[in-house]
Phi, psi and omega in degrees: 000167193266160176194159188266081182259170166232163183227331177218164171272156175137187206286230193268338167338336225253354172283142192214144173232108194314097162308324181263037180307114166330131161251162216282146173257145156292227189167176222235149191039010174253199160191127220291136178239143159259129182274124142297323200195156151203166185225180202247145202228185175289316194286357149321277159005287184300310171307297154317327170286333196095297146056287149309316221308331193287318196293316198207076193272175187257128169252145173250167345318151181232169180239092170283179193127160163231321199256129192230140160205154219173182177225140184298127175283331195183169201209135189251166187304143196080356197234037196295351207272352195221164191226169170284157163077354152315152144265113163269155161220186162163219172230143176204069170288134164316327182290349195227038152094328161282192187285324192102128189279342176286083183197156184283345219204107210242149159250125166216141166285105149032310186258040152226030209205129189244136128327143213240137195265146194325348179251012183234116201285185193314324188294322222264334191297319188284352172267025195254303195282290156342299199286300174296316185297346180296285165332327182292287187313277226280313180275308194265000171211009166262301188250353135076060189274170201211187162297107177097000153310163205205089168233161184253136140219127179300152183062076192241359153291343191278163155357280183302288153327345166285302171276358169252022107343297178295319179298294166302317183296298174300353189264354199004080158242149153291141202224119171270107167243155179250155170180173212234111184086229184307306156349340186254002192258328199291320161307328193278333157318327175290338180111025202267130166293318180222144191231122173253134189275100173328303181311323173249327123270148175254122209308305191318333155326285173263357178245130155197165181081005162309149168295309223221125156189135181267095207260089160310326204253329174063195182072201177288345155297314171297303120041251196286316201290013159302303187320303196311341188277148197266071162058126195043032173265186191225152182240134151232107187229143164267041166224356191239136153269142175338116178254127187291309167301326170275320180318319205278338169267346158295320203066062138279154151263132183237124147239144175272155174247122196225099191293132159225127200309114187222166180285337163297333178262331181292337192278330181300325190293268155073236198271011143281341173264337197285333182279331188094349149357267200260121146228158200264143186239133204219107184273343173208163169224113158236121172324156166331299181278037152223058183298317170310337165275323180310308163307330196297301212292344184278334190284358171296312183120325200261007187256130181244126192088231208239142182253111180277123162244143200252135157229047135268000000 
């Protein structure tokens, strides 16, 4: 089968795409997907850099990817929830126990894998789960946002940030976002009341007394959002670990976020999309053999919502 393999850590160079890739067996509690679609999320990125490699390391060839969708071929002993011929989405990382999702032909355990919901096809599907259940976790069971809430998200053009814009706005909290150029009229589209354009303003400047921020971008953005937060508000970033010393001096809670894909948050994203809640936003499609550009073009900086590799 065709797969997205590395043989080494390094940049996008170092990706190649195998036509003759083993294909994957099932197994007691997964289940074999033939993949439609997938989409490139940063820990791809990372996984590829070596990044991990201490934490998790990789034999090679490895097969990468995590956000996946398809329709299931087979089912292993334990994996009663789903039949052939579902259409699914979910994660199928080498890292959480599948095969990897840049593959025609994927194995994932079973209580990572959703129904894919009726208005929405494969491409828009494979752009969801990492991204949304991120959103999920961090607005609705961390900070638990409501009505009359205040939160900033970083990055709000991103993956992550699309959908927890949309997300925080329907939970009605006022919604604070950062983007960078053009990126603010498409964020301020999501429904954000105010989009600080990074390039022309420094958010820390002009935001304070926030509930909430939500952090995508790390680094000094991560940083500066102590100030914004108001005494007993909460900082969440997927990319920093908790800093104490700032927690402490702010009186804040800083917490990580280390998202996990379950069948139960896939059915919530769901009927969030199904509701009309949440919509996916998808900036490019590139077939499989042009993976390399494709990481080139999410690694830019500039992409807004998710970049899709197709294999039909």
């Amino acid at each position: 089968m065709k797969a997205v393999q590395i043989s080494q850590y390094g940049d996008a160079g170092v990706l190649t795409v195998n036509l003759d890739a083993p294909k994957p067996a099932v197994a007691d509690g997964k289940v074999l997907v033939e993949v439609h679609a997938a989409s490139i999320n940063p820990i791809d990125t990372m996984v590829r850099l070596g990044y991990l490699a201490k934490m998790v390391p990789l034999s090679f060839p490895a097969t990468l990817g995590t956000d996946v969708s398809g329709v299931v071929v087979e089912t292993g002993s334990g994996s009663s929830d789903f039949k052939k011929g579902d259409k699914v989405f979910g994660t199928a990382s080498l890292l959480a126990g599948a095969s990897g999702a840049f593959a025609q032909y994927a194995t994932i355990p079973a209580g990572m894998l959703a129904r894919i919901p009726d208005n929405l096809g494969f491409t828009a599907a494979a752009a969801l789960p990492l991204t949304a259940v991120s959103a999920l976790e961090v607005c609705d069971e961390k900070m638990k946002v409501g009505k009359g809430h205040r939160i900033l998200i970083h990055g709000g053009s991103g993956g992550i940030g699309t959908i927890a814009v949309q997300l925080a706005k329907h939970r009605g909290a006022t919604v604070a976002a950062t983007a960078f150029g053009e990126a603010a009229d498409y964020v301020k589209g999501l429904g954000a009341d105010t989009v600080i354009d990074v390039q022309k303003e420094a958010f820390e400047k002009v935001l304070s007394g926030y509930d909430f921020v939500f952090d995508t971008v790390a680094g000094d953005t991560y940083r500066k959002s102590f100030a914004v937060l108001k005494r007993g508000g909460m900082i969440v970033s997927m990319l920093e670990q908790p800093n104490a010393e700032l927690a402490a001096q702010h009186g804040v809670t800083a917490l990580a976020q280390m998202t996990q894909v379950t069948t139960a948050r896939l059915n919530t994203v769901a009927e969030l999309v199904r509701s009309g809640i949440i919509k996916v936003y998808v900036d490019r499609i590139f077939p499989v053999d042009k993976v390399k550009e494709a990481f080139i073009a999410r690694e830019s900086g500039k992409v807004r919502g998710k970049i899709v590799l197709s294999f039909t």
